[in-house]
N, C-alpha and C positions, 0 to 999 in steps of 0.2 A: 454908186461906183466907189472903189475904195484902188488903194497901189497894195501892192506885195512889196515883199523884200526886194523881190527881180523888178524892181520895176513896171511890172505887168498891172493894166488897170483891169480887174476882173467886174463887171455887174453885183453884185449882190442882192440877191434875192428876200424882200420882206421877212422877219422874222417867224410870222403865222406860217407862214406861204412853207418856207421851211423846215419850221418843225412837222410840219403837215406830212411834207414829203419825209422825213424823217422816218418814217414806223413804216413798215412793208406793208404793203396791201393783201386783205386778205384774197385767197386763192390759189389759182394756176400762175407762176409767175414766168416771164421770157426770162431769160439768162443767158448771159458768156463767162466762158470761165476762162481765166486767164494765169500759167502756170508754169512753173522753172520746172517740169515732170521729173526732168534725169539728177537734178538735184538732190533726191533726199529719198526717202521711203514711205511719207507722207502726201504726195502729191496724187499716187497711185490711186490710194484709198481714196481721197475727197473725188478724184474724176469718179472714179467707178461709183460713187453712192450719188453722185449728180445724174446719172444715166440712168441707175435705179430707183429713183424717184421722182417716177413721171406722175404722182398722182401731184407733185408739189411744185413742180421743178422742169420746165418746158427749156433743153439747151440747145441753143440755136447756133452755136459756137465755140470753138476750144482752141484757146489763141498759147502757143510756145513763145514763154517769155525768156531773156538771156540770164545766163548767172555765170559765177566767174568764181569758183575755188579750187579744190584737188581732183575735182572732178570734172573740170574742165580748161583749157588751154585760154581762156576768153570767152567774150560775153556772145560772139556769134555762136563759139564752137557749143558754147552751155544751153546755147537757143535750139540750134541743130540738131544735139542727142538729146532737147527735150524733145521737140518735135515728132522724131522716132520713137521716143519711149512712148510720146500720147499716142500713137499708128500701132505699136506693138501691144501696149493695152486695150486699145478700141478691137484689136482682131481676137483678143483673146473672148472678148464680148460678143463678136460677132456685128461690130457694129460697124460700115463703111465711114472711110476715113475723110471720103471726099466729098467736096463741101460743106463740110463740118472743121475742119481742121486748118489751122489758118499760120502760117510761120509771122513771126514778130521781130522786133529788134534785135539788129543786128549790134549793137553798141547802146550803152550807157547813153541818158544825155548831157552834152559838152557843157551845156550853159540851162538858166531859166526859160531860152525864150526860143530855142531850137527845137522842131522836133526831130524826132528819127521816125522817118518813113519807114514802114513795112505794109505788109500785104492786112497783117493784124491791126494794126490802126486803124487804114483805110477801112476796114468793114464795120469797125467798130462806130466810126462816126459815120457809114452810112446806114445801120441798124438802126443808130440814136436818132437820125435825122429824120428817117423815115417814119418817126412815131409823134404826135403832137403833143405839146406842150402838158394838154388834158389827158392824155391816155397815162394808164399805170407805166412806170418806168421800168427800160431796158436796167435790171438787175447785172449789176458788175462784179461777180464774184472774183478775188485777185488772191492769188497765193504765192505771191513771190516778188520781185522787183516788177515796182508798178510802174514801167519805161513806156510800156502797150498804151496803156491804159494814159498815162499821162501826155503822149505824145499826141493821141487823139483829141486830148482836150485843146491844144496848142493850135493843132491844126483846124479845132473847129467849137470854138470858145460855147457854143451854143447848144452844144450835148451836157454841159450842165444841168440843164431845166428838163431833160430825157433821161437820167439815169439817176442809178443810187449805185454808188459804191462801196463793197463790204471788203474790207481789205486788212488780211495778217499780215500786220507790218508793225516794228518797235515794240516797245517797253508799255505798262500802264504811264499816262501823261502825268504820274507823282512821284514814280521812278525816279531813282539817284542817275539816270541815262538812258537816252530812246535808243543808244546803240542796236541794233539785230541786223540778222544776216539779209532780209528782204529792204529793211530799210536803209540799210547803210551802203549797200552796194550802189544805189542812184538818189544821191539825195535830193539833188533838183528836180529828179520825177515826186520826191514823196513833199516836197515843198509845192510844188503846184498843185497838189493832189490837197492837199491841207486848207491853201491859199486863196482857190478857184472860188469856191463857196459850191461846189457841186454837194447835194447831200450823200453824208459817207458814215458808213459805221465800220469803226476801227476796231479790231479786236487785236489785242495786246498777246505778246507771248508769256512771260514771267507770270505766274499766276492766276492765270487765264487756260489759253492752249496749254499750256502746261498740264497741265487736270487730266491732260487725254494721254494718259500713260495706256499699253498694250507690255506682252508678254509672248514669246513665241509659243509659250503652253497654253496661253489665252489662247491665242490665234488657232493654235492646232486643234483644242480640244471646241471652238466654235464655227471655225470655217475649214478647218484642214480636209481635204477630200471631196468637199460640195459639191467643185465645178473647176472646170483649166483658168477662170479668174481666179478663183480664192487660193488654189495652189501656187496659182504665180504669185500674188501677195505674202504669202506664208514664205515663201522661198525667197522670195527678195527681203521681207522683214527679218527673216533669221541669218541671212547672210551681213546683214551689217554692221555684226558683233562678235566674234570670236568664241569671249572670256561669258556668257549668259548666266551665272552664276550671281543670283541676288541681282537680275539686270530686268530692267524694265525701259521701253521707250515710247516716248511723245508720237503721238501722229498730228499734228503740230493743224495741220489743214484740213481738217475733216473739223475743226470748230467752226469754221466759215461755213459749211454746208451744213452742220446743225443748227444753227443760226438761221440760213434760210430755209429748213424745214419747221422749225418751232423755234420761234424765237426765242420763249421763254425758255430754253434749254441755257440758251447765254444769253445772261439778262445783261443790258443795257440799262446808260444812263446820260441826259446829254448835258455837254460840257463843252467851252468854247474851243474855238479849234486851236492847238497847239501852235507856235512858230518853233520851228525846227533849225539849231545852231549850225554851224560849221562841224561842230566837233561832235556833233547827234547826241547834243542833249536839246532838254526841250528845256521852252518856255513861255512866258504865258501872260497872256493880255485880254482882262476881261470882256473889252469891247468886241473882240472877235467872233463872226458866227459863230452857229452852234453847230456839232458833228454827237453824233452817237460815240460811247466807247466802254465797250463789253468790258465787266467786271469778272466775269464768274465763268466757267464750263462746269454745265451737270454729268457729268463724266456717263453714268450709266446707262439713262436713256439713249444718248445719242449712239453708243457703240454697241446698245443692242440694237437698235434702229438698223445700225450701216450692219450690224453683223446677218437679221435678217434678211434685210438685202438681197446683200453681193452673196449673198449664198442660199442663195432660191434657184430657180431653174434657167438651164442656160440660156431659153428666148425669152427670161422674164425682163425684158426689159420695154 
């Protein structure tokens, strides 16, 4: 048993025991994906190549996470038009929205030791509970403020030892600052997420996600006209930018889903878990378990991977 910062006494799990859990299991894995959608132009993509990749990737779940910038009034309303945007993608698929699709956090969390209920939570720790200790882990894929996803753990400390969490969130841990928009929006959720000792692989933005630059000439001359998904993707990605002249952009979350199709796509390396400041920088105490934290994205394979895909036929899923 160890304390956190908050005060929380988390279990800690052996260190074999853990690194064990650490490395994904080979095969079919369960998953939930947990995601800000209306946020950004990267959210689209990662759902859509999790739905096309059933030969890797079984998803049992797709929880609307909150976010709070210009594109949204607050953290329920960011939850809300994600929500819709995952209903409005999943039809363009053809894929039914219900009971798949699960609304989350309405709010940030206040404190370390609160959670925020939602419908997203709740299934989330009844998915993890409902699998034992021995069985391969409920895969937590997270692209955005991990509130969902932490609140779950709060509420039920014991889905630690059920899951592994793959979560775009911060800076690499050597970073001059863990600052990012998924991390810094709920820091209390990403200090519990750090702190629990649940096994987690962090994949960093700056020099990581970053790798996964696109082009709307990319996009047109690879998926433009496939299918009513890849259209919508192209039209949404070229609406984001005006000036596209010498312009290239990140699909920032589609690292996470290359990751859990091939790992070695973003290789990994483990390192203790970071404490995370007030001011979201990190810092660091060797005695802390160990977490996974992705160095690298192989840019190519993965976005011909997602480009075959999402642009196959329209009941290819």
């Amino acid at each position: 048993m160890w304390y956190d910062k908050e005060g929380i006494r988390w279990e800690r799990m052996p260190e074999a025991e853990l690194v064990r859990r650490l490395s994904l299991p080979e095969g079919k894995l369960d998953m939930v994906l947990d995601t800000d959608t209306y946020n950004e132009v990267d959210d689209q993509f990662a759902l859509a190549y999790c739905l096309r990749s059933p030969e890797r990737l079984n998803v049992q779940a797709v929880y609307a996470a909150p976010f709070f910038n210009d594109r949204s009034s607050g953290p329920a309303d960011g939850m809300e038009k994600s929500l819709a945007e995952i209903v409005r993608l999943l039809d363009k698929m053809g894929v039914p929205a219900g009971g798949l699709v699960h609304e989350g956090s309405r709010a940030f969390l206040s404190d370390g030791h609160t959670p925020v209920d939602s419908p997203a939570a709740r299934d989330l720790v009844a998915r993890a509970m409902a699998r034992s200790e021995d069985d391969p882990p409920l895969v937590v894929a997270a692209i955005g403020a991990i509130t969902n996803v932490a609140s779950a753990i709060l509420m039920e400390p014991r889905i630690t030892r059920r899951i592994h969490i793959v979560w775009l969130g911060g800076q690499p841990t050597g970073y001059p600052t863990a600052s990012e928009f998924n991390l810094s929006q709920d820091l209390h959720a990403a200090r519990t997420v750090f702190d629990c000792g649940a096994p987690l692989t962090l994949v960093p933005c700056m020099g990581v996600a970053s790798h996964l630059l696109t082009t709307v000439e990319e996009l047109e001359a690879c998926i433009g006209g496939k299918n009513a998904l890849c259209d919508a993707l192209v039209e949404l990605f070229a609406a984001y930018e005006d000036d596209r002249f010498a312009w290239a952009k990140e699909i920032w979350d589609v690292s996470v889903i290359g990751h859990l199709i091939h790992p070695e796509w973003v290789p990994t390396k483990l390192v203790p878990s970071p404490l995370l400041t007030d001011d979201s920088h990190w810092a660091h105490d060797g005695r802390r378990h160990l977490i996974r934290e992705a160095y690298f994205c192989h840019r190519n394979p993965i976005f011909r991977d997602l480009f075959g895909k999402i642009g196959g036929k329209e009941d290819g899923i």
